[in-house]
N, CA, C and O atoms as a DFTB+ gen file, in Angstrom:
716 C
 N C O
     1  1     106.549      10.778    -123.491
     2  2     105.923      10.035    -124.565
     3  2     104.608      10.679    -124.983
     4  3     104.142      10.423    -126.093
     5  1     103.865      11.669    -123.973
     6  2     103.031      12.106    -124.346
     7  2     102.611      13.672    -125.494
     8  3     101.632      14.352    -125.802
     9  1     103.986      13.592    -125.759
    10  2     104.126      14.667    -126.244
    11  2     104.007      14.708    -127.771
    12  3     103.810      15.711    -128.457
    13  1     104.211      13.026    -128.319
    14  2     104.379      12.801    -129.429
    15  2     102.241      12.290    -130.232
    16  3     102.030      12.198    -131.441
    17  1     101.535      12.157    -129.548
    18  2     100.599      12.514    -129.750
    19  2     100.320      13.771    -130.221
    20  3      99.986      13.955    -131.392
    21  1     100.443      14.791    -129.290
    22  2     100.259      16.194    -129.641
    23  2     100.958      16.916    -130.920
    24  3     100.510      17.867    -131.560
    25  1     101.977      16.327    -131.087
    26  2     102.934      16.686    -132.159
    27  2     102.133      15.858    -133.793
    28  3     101.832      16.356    -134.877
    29  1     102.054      14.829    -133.403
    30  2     101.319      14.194    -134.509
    31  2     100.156      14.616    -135.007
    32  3      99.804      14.410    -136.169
    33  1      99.252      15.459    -133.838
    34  2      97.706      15.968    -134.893
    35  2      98.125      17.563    -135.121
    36  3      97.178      18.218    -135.555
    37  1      99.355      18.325    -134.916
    38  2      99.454      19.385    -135.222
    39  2      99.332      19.557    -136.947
    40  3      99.228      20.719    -137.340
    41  1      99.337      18.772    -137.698
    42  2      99.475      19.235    -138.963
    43  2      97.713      18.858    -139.369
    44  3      97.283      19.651    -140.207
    45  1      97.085      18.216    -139.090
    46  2      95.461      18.372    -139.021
    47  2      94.845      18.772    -138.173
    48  3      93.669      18.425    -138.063
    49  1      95.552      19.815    -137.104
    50  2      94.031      20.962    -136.500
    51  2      94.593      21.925    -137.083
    52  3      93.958      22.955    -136.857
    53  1      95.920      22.188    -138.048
    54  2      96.409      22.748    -138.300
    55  2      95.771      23.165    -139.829
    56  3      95.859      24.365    -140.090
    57  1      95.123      22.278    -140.890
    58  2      94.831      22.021    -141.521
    59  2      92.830      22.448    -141.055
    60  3      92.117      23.162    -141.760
    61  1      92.567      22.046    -140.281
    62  2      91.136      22.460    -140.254
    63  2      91.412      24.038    -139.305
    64  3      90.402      24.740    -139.249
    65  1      92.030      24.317    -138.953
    66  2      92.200      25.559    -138.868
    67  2      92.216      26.724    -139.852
    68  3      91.515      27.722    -139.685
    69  1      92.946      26.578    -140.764
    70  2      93.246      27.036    -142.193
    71  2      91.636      26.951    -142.881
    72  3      91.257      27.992    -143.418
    73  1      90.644      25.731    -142.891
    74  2      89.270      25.930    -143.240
    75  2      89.009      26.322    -142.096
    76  3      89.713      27.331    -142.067
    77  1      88.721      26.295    -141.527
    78  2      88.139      27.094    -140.382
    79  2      88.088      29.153    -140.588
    80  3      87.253      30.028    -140.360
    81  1      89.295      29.110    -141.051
    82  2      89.574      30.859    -141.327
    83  2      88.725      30.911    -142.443
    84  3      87.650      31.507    -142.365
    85  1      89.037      30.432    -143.328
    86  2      88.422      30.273    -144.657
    87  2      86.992      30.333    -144.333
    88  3      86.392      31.202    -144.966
    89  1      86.574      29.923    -143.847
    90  2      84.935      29.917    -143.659
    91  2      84.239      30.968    -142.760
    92  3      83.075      31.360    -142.846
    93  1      85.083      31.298    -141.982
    94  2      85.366      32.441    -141.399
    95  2      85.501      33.511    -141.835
    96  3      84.540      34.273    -141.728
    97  1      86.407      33.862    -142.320
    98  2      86.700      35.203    -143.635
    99  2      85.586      35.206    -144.648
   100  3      85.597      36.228    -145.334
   101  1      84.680      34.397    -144.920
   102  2      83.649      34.287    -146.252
   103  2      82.184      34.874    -145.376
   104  3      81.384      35.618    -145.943
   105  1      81.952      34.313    -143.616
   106  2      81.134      35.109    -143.059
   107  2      80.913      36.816    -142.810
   108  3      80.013      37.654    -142.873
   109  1      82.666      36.700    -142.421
   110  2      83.105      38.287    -142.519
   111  2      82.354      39.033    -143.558
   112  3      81.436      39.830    -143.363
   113  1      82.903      38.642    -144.762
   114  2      82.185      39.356    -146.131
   115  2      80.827      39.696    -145.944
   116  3      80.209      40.749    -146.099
   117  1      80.411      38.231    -145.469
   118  2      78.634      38.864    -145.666
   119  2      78.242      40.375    -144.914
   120  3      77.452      41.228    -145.317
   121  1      79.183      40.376    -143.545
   122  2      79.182      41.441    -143.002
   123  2      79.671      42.953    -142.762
   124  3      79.271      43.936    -142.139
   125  1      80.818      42.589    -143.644
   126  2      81.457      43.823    -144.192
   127  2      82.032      43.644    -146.030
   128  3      83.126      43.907    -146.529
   129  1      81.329      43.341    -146.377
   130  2      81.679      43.375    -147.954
   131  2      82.456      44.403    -148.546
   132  3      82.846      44.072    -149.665
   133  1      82.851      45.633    -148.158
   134  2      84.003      46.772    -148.490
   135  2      85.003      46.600    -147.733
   136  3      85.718      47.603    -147.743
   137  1      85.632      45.260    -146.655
   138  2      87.058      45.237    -146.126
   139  2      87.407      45.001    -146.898
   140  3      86.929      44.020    -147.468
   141  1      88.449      45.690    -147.462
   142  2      89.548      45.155    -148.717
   143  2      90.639      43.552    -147.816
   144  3      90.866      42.413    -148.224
   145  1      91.015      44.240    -146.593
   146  2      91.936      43.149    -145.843
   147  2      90.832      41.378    -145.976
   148  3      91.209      40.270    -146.359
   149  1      89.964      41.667    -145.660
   150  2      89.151      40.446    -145.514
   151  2      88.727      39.713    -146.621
   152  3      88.368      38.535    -146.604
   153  1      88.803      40.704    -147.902
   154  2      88.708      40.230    -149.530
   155  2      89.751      39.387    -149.706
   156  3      89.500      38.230    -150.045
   157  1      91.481      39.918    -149.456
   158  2      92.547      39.411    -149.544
   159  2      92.377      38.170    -148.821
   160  3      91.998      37.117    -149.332
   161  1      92.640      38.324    -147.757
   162  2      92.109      37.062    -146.662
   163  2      91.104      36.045    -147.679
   164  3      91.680      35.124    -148.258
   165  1      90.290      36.139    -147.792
   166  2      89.207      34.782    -148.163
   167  2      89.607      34.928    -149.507
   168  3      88.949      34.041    -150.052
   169  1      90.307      35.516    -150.444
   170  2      91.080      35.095    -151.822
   171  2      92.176      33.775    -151.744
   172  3      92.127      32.619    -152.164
   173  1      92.850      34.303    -151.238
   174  2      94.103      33.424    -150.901
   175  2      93.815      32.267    -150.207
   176  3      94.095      31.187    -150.727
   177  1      93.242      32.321    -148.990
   178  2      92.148      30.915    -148.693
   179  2      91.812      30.139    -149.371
   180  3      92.150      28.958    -149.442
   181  1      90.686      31.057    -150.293
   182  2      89.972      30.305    -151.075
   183  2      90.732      29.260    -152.085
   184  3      90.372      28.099    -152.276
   185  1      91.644      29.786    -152.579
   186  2      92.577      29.240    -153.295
   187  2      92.857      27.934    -153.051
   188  3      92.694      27.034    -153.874
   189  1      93.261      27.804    -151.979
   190  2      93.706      26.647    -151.137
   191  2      92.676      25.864    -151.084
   192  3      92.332      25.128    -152.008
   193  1      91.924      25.999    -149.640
   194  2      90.677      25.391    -150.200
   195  2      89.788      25.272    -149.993
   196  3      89.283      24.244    -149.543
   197  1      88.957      26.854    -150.386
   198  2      87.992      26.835    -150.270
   199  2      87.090      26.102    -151.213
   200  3      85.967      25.836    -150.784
   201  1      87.498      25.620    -152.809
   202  2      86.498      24.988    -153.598
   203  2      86.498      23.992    -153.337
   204  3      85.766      23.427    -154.150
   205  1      87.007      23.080    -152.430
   206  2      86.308      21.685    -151.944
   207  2      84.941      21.802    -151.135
   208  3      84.158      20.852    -151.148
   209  1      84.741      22.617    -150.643
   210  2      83.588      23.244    -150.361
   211  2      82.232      22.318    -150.840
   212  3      81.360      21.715    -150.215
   213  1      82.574      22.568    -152.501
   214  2      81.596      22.182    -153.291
   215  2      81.133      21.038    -153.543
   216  3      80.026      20.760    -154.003
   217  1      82.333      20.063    -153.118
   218  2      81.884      18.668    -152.630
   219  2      81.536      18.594    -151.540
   220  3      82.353      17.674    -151.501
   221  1      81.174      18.629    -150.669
   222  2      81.206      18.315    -149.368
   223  2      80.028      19.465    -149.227
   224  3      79.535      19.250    -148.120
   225  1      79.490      20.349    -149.703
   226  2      78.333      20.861    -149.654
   227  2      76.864      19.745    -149.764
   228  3      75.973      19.752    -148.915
   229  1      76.874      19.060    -150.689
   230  2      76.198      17.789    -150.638
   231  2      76.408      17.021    -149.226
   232  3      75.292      16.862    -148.731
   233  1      77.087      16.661    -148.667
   234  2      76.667      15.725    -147.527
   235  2      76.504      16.773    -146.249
   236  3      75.687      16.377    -145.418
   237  1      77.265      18.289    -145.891
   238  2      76.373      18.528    -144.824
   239  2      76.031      19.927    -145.139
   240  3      76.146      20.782    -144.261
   241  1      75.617      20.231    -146.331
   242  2      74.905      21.607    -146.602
   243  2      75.571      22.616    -146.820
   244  3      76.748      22.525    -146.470
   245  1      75.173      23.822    -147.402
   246  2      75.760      24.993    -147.906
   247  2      75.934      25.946    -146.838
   248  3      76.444      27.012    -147.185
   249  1      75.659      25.827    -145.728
   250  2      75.848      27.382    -144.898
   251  2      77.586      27.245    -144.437
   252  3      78.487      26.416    -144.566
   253  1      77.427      28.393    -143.929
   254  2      78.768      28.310    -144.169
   255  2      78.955      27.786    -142.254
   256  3      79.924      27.103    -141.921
   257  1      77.950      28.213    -141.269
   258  2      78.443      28.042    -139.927
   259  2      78.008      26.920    -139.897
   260  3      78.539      26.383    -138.925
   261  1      77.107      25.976    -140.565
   262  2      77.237      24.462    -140.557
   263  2      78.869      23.932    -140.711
   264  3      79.386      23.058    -140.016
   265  1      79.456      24.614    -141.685
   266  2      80.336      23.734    -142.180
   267  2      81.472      24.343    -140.748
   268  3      82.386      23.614    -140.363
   269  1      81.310      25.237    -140.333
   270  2      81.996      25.890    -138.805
   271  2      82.148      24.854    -137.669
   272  3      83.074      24.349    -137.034
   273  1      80.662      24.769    -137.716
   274  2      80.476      23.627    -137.007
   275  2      81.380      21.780    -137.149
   276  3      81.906      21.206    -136.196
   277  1      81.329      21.418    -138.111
   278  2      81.685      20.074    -139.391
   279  2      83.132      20.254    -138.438
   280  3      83.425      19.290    -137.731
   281  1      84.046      21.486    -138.408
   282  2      85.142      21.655    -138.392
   283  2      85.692      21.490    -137.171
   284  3      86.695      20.804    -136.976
   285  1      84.762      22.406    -135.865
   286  2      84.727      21.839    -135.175
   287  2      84.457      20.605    -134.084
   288  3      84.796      20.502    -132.905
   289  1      83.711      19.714    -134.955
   290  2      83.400      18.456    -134.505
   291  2      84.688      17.338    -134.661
   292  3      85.354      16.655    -133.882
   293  1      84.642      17.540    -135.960
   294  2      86.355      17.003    -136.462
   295  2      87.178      17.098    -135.856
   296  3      87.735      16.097    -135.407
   297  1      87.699      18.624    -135.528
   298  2      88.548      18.980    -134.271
   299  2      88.836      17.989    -133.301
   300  3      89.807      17.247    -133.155
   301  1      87.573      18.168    -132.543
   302  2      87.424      17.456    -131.195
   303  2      87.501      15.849    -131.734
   304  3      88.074      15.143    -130.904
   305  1      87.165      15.303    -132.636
   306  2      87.663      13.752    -132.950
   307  2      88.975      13.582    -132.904
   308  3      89.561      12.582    -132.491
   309  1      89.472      14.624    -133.358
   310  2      90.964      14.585    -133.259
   311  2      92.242      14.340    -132.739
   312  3      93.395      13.934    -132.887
   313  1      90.931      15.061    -131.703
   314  2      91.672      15.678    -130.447
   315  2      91.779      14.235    -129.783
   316  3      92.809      13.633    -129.480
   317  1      90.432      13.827    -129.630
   318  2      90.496      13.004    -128.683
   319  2      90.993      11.516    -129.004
   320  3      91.049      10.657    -128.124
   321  1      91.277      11.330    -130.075
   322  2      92.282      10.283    -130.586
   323  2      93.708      10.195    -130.313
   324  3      94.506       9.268    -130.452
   325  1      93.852      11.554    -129.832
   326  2      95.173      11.879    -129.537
   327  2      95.400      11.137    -127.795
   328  3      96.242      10.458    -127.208
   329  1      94.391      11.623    -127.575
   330  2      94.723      10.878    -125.938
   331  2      93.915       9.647    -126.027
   332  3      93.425       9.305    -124.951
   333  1      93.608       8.759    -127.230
   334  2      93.280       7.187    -126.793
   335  2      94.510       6.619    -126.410
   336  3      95.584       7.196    -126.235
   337  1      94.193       5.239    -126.283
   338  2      95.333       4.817    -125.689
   339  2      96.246       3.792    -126.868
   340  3      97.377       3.360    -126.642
   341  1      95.167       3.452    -128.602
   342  2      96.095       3.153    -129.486
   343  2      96.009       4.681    -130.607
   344  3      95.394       4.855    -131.659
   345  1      96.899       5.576    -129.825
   346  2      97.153       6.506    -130.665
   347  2      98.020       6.559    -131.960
   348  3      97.841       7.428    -132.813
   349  1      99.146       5.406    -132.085
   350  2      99.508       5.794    -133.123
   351  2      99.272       5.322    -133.897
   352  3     100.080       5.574    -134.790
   353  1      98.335       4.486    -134.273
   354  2      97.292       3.812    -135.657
   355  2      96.400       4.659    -135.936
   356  3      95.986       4.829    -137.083
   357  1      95.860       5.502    -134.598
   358  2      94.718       6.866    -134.862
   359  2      95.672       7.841    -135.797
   360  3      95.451       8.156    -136.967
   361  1      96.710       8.207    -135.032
   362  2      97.579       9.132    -135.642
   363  2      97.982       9.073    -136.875
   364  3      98.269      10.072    -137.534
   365  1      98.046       7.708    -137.361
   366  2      98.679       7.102    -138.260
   367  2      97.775       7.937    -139.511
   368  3      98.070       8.836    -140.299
   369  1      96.733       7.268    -139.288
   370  2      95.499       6.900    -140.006
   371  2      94.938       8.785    -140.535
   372  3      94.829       9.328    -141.635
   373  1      94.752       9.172    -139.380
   374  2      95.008      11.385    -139.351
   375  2      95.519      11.504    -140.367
   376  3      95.039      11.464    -141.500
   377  1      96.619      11.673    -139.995
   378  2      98.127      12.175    -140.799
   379  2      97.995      11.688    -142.048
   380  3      98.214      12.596    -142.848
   381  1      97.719      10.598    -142.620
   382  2      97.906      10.541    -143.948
   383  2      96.046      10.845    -144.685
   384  3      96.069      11.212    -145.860
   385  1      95.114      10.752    -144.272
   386  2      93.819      11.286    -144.438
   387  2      94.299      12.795    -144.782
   388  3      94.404      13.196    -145.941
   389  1      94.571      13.566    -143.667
   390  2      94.956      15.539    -143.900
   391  2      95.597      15.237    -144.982
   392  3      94.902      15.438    -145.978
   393  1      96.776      14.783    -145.235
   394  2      97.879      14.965    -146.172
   395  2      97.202      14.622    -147.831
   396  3      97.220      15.148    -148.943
   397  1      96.693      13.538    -147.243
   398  2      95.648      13.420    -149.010
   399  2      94.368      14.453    -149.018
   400  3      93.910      14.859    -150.087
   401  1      93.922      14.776    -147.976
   402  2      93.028      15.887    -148.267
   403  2      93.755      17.142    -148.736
   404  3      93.285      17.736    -149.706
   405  1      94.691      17.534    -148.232
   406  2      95.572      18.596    -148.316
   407  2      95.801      18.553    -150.156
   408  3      95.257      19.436    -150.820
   409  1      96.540      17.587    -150.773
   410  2      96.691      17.466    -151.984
   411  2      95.209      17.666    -152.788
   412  3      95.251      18.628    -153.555
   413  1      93.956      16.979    -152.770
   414  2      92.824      17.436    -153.179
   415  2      92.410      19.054    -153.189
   416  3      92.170      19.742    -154.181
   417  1      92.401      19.339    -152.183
   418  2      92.292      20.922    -151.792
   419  2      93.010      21.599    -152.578
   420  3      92.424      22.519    -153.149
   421  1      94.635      21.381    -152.916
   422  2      95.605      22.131    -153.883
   423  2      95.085      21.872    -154.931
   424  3      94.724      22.806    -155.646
   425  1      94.872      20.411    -155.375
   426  2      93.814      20.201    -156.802
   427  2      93.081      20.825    -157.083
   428  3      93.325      21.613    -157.997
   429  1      91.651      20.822    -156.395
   430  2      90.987      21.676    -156.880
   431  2      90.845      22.692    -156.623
   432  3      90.029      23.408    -157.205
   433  1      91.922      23.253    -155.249
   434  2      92.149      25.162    -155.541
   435  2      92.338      25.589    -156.114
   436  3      91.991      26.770    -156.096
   437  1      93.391      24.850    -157.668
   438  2      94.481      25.308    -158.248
   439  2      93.756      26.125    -159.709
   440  3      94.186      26.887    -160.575
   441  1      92.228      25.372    -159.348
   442  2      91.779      25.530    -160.588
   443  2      91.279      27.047    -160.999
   444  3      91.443      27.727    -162.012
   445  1      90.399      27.330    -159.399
   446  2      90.153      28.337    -159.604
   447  2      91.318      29.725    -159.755
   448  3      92.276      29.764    -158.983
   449  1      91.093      30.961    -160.950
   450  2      91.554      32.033    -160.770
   451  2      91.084      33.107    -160.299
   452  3      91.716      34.050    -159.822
   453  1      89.748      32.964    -160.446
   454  2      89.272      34.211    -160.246
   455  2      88.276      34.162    -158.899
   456  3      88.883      33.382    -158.167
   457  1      87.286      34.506    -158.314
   458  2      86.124      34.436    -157.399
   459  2      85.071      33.731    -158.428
   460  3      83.946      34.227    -158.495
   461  1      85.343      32.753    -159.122
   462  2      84.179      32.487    -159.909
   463  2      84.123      30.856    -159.377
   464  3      85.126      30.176    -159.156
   465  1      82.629      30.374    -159.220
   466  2      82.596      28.692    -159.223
   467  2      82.016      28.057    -160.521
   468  3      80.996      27.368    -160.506
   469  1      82.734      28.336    -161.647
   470  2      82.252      27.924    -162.851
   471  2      83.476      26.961    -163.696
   472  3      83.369      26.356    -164.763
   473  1      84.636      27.085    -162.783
   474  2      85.646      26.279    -163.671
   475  2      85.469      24.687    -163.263
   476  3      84.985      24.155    -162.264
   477  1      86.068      24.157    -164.466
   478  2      85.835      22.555    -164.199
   479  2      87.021      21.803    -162.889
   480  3      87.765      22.504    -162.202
   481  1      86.966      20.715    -162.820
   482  2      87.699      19.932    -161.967
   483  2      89.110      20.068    -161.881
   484  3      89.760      20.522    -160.939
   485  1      89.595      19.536    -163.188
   486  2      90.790      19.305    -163.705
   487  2      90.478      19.856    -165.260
   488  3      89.576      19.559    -166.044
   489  1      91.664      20.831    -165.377
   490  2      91.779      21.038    -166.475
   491  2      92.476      19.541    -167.762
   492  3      93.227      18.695    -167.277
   493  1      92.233      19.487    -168.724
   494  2      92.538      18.825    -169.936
   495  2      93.920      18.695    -170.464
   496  3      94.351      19.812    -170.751
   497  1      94.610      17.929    -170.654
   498  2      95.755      17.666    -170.708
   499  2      96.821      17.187    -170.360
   500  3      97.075      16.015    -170.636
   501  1      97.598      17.879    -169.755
   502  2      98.969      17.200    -168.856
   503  2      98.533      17.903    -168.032
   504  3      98.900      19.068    -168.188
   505  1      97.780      17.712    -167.041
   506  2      96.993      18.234    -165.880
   507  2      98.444      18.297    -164.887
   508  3      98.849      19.373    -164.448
   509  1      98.983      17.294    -164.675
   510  2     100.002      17.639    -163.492
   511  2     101.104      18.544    -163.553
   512  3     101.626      19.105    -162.589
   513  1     101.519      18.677    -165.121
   514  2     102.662      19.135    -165.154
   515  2     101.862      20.966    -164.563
   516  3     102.378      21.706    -163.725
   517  1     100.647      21.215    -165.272
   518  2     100.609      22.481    -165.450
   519  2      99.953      22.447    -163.844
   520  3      99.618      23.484    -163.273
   521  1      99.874      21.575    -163.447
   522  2      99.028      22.125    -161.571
   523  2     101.111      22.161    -160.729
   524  3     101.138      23.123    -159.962
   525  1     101.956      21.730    -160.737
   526  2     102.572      22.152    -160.521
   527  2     103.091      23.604    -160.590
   528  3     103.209      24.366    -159.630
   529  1     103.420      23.896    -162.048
   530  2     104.245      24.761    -162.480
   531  2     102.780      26.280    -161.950
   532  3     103.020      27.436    -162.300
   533  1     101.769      26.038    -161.341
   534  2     100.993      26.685    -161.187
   535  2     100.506      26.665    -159.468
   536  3      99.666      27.490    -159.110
   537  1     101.087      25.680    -158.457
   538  2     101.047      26.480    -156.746
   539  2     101.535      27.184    -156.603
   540  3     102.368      27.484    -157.457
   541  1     101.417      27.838    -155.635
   542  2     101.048      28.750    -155.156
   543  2     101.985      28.424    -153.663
   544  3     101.998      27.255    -153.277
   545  1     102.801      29.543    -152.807
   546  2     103.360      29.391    -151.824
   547  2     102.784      29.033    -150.640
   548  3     103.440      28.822    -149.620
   549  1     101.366      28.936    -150.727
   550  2     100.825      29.208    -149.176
   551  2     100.388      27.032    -149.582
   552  3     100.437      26.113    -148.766
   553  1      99.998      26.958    -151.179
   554  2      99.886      25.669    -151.143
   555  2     100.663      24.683    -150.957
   556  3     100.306      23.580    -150.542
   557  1     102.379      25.187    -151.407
   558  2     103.183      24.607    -151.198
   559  2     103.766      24.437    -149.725
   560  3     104.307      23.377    -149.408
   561  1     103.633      25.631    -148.717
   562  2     103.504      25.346    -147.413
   563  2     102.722      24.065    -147.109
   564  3     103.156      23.034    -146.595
   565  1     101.505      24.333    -147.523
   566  2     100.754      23.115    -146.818
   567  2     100.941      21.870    -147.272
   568  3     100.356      21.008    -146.617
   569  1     101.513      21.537    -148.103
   570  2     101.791      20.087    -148.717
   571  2     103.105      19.718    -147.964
   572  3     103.346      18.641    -147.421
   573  1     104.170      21.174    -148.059
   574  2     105.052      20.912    -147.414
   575  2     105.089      20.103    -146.035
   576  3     105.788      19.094    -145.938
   577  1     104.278      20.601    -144.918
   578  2     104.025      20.450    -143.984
   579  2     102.991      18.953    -143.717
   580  3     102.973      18.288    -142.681
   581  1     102.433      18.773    -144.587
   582  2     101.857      17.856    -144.768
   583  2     102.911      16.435    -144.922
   584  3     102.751      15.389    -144.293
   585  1     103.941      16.692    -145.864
   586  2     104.704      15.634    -146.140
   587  2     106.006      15.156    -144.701
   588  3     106.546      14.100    -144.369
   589  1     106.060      16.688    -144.162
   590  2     106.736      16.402    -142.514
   591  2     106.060      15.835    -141.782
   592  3     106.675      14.964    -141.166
   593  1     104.743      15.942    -141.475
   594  2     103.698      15.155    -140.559
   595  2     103.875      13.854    -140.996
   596  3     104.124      12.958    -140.190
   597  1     103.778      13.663    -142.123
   598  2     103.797      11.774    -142.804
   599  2     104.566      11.428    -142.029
   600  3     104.392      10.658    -141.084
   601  1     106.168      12.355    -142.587
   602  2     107.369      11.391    -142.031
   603  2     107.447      11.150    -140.814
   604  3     107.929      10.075    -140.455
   605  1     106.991      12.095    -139.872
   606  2     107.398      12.583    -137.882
   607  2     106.378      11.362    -137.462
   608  3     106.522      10.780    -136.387
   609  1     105.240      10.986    -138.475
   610  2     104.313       9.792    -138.337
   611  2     104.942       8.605    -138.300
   612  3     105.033       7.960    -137.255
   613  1     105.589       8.080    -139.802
   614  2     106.434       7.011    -139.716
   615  2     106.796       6.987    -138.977
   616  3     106.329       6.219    -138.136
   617  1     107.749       7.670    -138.713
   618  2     108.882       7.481    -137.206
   619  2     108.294       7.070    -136.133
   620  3     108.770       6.114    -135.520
   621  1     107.172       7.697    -135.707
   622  2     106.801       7.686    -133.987
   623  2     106.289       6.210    -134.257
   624  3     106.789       5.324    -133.564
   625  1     105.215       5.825    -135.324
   626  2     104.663       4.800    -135.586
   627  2     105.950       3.220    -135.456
   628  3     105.804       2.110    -134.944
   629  1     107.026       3.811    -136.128
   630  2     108.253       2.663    -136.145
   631  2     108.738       2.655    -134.543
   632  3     109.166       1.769    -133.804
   633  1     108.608       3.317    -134.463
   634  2     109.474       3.728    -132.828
   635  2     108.575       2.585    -131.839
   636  3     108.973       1.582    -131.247
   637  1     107.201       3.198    -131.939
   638  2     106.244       2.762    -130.839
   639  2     106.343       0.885    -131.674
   640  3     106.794       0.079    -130.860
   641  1     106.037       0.338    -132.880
   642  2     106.307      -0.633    -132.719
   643  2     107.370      -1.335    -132.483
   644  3     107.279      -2.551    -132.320
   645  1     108.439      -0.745    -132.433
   646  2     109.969      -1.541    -131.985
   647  2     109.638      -1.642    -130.485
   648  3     109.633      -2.721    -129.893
   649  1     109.370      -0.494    -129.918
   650  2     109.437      -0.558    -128.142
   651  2     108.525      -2.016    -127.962
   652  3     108.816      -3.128    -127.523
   653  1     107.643      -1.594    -128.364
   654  2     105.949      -2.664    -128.205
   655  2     107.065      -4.283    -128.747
   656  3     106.810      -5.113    -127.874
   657  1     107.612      -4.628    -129.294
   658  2     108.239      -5.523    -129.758
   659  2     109.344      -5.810    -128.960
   660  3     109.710      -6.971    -129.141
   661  1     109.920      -5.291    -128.265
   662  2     111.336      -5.172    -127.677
   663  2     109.924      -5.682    -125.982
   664  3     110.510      -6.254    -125.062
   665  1     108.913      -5.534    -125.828
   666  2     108.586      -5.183    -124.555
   667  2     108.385      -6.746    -124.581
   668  3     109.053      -7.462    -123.835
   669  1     107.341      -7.323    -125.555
   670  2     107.375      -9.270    -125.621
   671  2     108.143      -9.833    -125.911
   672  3     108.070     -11.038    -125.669
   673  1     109.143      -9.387    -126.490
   674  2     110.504      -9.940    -126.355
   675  2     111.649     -10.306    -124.901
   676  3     112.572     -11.081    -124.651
   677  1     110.976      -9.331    -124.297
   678  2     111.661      -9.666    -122.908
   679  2     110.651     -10.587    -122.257
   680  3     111.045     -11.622    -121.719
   681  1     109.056     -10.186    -122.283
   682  2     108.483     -10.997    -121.584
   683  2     108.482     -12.517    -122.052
   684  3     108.426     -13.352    -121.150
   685  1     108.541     -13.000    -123.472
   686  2     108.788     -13.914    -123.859
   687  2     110.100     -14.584    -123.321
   688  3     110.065     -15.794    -123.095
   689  1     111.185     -13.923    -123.115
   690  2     112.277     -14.607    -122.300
   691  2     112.559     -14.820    -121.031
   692  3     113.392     -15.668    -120.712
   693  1     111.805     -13.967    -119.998
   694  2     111.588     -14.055    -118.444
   695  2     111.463     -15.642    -118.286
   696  3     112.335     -16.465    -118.007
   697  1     109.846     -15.840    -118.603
   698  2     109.823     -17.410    -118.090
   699  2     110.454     -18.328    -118.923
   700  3     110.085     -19.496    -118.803
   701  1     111.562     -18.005    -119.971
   702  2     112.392     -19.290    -120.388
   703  2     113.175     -19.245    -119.426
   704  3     113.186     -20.351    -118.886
   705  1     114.217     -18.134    -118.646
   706  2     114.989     -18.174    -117.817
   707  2     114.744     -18.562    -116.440
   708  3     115.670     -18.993    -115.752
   709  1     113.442     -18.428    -115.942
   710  2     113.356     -18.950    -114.483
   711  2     112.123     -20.295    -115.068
   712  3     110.956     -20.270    -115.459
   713  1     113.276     -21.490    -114.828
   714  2     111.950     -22.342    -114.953
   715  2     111.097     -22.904    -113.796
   716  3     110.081     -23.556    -114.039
């Protein structure tokens, strides 16, 4: 049974991992600004999502090993929700938080094309049709994966309340039977 904890926060350390590189690969630069590999690297990142960045620069600052830090603190919340003992309301609660962060991140990755932070939010129009017809494979991985975590969530979440239900159900009938 303990296994299904661990399985449940894989798609959000999985997810701050992915920023984690990202923020990572953007330090790199400062230090080698002619790796072409490490340009590629924090492009494609960035994409994803590095321009949420820009929100979340306001509440804990612009450096980038602050936000290293942010990631790893999170982490470890994570983590350790995983081994409370009402994990799958923690889990619950994870899993669909990453998964809507995950969709934001594609939002406003989608916007940027170039290395520039000058484009707006959402572009004007039929915004969805054209943010579709415009991810990107590594975004569609992550949504992908995002939408398996939901479901492997439901489940464990349905599971653990049937057992939990099936368990006062017996105890509720013990002392009708021995009076």
């Amino acid at each position: 049974m303990r296994i299904a904890p661990v399985f449940l926060t894989a798609f959000p350390l999985s997810l701050l991992a992915v920023m984690a590189t990202e923020r990572s690969a953007l330090l790199s630069l400062g230090a080698f600004p002619a790796n072409d590999m490490t340009w590629m690297l924090w492009l494609n990142l960035h994409a994803g999502v590095g321009r949420s960045w820009q929100a979340l620069e306001a509440v804990i600052g612009g450096a980038a090993s602050t936000h290293l830090i942010g990631i790893v603190l999170v982490a470890l919340v994570v983590a350790a929700t995983a081994k409370s003992r009402s994990w799958p309301s923690y889990m619950f609660l994870t899993n669909h938080a990453a998964f809507i962060l995950a969709v934001v991140f594609c939002l406003i990755g989608n916007q940027s094309k170039v290395s520039s932070l000058g484009a707006g939010f959402l572009s004007s129009g039929h915004w969805a049709l054209v943010w579709v017809t415009e991810i990107s494979a590594f975004q569609f991985f992550i949504l992908l994966a995002g939408l398996m975590s939901c479901l492997a969530c439901h489940v464990a979440v349905l599971r653990h309340l049937k057992r939990r239900d099936a368990l006062v159900a017996t105890r509720v009938k013990c002392p009708q039977k021995n009076p």
